[in-house]
N, C-alpha and C positions, 0 to 999 in steps of 0.2 A: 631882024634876022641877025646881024653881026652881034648884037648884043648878046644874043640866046647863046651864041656860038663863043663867044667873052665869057659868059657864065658858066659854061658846060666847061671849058677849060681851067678858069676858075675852082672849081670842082672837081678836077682830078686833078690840078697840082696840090690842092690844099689836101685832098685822100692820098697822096702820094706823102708828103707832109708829113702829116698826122703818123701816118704810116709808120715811117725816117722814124720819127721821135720816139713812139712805142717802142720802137725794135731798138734802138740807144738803150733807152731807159731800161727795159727787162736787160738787156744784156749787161748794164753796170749794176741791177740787183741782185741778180741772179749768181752773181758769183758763186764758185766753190769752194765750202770753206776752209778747205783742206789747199787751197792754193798757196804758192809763196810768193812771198815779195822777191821783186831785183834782186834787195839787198841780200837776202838770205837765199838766193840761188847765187851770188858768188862767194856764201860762204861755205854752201852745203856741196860737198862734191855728188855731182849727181852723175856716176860712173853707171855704163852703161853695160847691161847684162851681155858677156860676148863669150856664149855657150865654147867650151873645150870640143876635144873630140870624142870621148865620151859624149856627151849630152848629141851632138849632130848624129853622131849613128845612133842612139836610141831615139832623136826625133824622128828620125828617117822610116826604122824598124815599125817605131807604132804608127806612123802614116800611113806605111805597108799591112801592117795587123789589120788596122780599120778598114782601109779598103777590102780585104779578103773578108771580112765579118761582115760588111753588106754584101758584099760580091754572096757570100755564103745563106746571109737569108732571102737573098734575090731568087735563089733556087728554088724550082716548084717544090721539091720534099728535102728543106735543109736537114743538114747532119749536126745531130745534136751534139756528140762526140767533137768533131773537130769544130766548133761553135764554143764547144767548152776548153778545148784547146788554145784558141784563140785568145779567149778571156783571159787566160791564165797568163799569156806570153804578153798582155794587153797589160794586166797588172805590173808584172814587171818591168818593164818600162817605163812605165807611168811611176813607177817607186822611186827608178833609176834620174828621171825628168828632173821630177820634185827633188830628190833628195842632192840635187848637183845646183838647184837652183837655192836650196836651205844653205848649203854650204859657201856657194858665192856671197851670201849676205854675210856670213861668220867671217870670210876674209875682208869683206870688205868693213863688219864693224872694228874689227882688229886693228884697223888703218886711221880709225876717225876719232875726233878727240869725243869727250862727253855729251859737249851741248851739242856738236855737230850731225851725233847718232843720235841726239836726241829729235832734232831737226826734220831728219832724214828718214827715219824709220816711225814719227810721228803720222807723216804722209800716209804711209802703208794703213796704219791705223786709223786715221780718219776715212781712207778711201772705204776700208769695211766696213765701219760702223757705218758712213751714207749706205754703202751696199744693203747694209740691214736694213736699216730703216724702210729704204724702195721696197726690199722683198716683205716687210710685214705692213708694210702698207697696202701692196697687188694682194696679198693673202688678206688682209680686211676688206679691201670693196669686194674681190670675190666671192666672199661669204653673204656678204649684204644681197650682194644680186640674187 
C-alpha cells in the first residue's frame, strides 16, 4: 500500500517535472525575432506614444461614432442615411488618428541618430512582416480545410 502511494506521487512530481522543463524550453525557443537585447534597449530610445489633444478628442469622437453605428444596426429597420452618415464621420477620424500617429514617428525620427532609427523602426518592421506571415499562413490551412 505505501509503496503504490510512493509511486503515484512519484508520478505526478516527475509530470509536473517534465512539465516545468517543456514550458522553459518552448519559452527560451520560441523567442520573437524582432526582440531586443538589454543592450539595445538602453540605446534605442523607446519614447512612448502620449496622444496631444487632437488625437484624445478624435479618439473619444470615433469611440462615440462606433457606438451610435451598432446602437443604429441594433434597430429593427436601420437608416441607411444616417448609417452612411456615420461612416463618413468614422472616416474621418480615423484619418485624423493615423495621420497624428505618422506624425509622432517623423518627430520622433528627427530626434534619433541613424543607427538608432535604424534600431527602432526595424521593430515596427519585423512586427508586420511576422504579422504577414501568421495571416498567409491561417489563409493556407483555411483553404486546405
Amino acid at each position: 500500500m505505501k509503496s503504490k502511494i510512493i509511486f503515484i506521487i512519484l508520478l505526478i512530481s516527475l509530470a509536473f517535472n517534465v512539465g516545468f522543463v517543456i514550458k522553459y524550453v518552448h519559452k527560451v525557443c520560441a523567442r520573437p525575432k524582432n526582440k531586443i537585447t538589454h543592450v539595445e534597449k538602453r540605446n534605442v530610445r523607446t519614447k512612448e506614444f502620449k496622444p496631444n489633444e487632437t488625437v484624445m478628442v478624435a479618439r473619444n469622437e470615433n469611440m462615440q461614432l462606433k457606438m451610435q453605428f451598432f446602437s443604429e444596426l441594433t434597430n429593427p429597420e436601420p437608416n441607411s442615411e444616417t448609417i452612411a452618415e456615420i461612416m463618413e464621420k468614422l472616416e474621418e477620424t480615423q484619418r485624423v488618428l493615423e495621420r497624428s500617429v505618422l506624425e509622432h514617428f517623423i518627430t520622433l525620427r528627427e530626434s534619433m541618430e541613424p543607427e538608432e532609427a535604424k534600431v527602432f523602426f526595424d521593430r515596427f518592421q519585423n512586427r508586420f512582416d511576422n504579422r504577414n506571415e501568421k495571416f498567409i499562413h491561417k489563409q493556407k490551412t483555411r483553404r486546405e480545410k
